[in-house]
C-alpha positions as CSV (number, residue, x, y, z in Angstrom):
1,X,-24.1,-8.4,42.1
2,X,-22.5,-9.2,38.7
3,X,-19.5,-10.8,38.2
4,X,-17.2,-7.7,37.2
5,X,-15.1,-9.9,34.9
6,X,-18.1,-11.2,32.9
7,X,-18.0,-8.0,30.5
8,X,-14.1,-8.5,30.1
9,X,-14.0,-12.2,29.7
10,X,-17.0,-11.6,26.3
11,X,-14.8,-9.4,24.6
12,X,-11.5,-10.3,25.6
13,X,-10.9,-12.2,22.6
14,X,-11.6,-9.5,20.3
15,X,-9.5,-6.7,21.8
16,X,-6.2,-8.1,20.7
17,X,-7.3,-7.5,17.1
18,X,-9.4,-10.5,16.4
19,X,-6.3,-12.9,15.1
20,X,-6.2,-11.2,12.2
21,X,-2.6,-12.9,10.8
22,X,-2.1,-14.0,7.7
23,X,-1.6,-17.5,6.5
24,X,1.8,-18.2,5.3
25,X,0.4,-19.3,1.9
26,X,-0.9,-15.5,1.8
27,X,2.9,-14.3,3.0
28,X,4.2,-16.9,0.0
29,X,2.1,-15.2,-2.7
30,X,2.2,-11.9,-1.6
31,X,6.0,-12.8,-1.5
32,X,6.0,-14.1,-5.1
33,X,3.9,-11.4,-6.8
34,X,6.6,-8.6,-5.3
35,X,9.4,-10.7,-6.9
36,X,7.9,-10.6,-10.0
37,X,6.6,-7.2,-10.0
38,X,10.4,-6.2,-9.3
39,X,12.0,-8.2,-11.8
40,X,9.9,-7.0,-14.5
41,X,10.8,-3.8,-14.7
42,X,14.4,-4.6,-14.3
43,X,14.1,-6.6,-17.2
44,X,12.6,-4.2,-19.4
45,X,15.1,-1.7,-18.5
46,X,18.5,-3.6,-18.2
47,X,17.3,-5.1,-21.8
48,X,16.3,-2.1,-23.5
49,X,13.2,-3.1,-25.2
50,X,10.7,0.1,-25.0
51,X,11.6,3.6,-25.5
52,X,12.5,5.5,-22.6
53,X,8.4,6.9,-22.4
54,X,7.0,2.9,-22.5
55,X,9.7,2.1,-19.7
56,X,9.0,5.0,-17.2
57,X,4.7,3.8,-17.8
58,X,6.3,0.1,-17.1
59,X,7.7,1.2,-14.1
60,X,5.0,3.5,-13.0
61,X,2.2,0.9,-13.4
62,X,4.6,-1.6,-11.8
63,X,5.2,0.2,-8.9
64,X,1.3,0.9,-8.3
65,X,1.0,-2.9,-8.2
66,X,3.5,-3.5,-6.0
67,X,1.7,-1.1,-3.6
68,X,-1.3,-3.0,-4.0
69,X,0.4,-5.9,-3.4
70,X,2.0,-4.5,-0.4
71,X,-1.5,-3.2,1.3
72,X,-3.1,-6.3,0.4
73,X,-0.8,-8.8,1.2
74,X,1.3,-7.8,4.2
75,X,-0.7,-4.5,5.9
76,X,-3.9,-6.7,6.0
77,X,-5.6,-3.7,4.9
78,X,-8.3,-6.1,3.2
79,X,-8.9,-8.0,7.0
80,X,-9.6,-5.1,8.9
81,X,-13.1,-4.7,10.4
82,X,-15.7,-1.5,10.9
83,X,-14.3,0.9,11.3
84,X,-11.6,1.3,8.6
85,X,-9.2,3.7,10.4
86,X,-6.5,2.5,8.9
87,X,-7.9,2.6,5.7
88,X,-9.2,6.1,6.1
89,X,-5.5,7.5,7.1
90,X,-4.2,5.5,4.6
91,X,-6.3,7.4,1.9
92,X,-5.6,10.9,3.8
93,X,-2.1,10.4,3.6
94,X,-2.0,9.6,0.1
95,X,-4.0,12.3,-0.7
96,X,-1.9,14.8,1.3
97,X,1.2,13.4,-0.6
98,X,-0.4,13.5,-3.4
99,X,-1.1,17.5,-3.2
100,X,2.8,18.4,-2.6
101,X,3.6,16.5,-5.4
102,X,1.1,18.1,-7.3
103,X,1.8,21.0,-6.0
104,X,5.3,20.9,-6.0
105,X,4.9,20.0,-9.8
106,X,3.2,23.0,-10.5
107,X,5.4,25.1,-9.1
108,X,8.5,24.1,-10.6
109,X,6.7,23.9,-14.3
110,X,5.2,27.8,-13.8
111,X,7.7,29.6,-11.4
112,X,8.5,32.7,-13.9
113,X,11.8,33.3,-11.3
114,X,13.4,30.6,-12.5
115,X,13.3,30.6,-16.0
């Protein structure tokens, strides 16, 4: 008869996620690069240096790399193994937010009530 523990005891290692933690130098730059992807904008703003069109793209394109950052450094969403599940919702739920907004857009630029 076969040890019933023997299938456990081969995969109990990976069923609590396989370790995957990041290393504090990891934390430290991911840490870093949201500092300086806050500040910038700040700066930009609080001095005035662009027009008002230049500082909303600043922010815009600031705040995408701050996401990235985010996902990358601290949601491990680099580390995970097949399959990508949360990857995969990640992208669904961007892409349902991404239709209200769309859609909400749209709505308020054509609604012929309002006007």
């Amino acid at each position: 008869m076969a040890n019933p523990n023997a299938h456990g005891a081969q995969h109990g290692h990976d069923s609590h996620g396989g370790g995957h933690s990041g290393s504090l130098k990891s934390y430290v730059i991911g840490f870093v690069l949201s500092i300086v992807l806050t500040v910038i904008p700040l700066v930009v703003v609080m001095n005035d240096m662009f027009s008002k069109q230049v500082n909303t793209l600043i922010i815009l394109v600031m705040a995408i790399l701050q996401f990235a950052v985010q996902l990358l450094f601290f949601m491990h969403i680099r580390d995970e193994e097949k399959p990508r599940f949360n990857l995969i919702a990640l992208i669904f739920g961007l892409v349902i937010m991404l239709t209200i907004v769309a859609g909400s857009i749209w709505i308020m630029t054509y609604n012929a009530v309002a006007t």
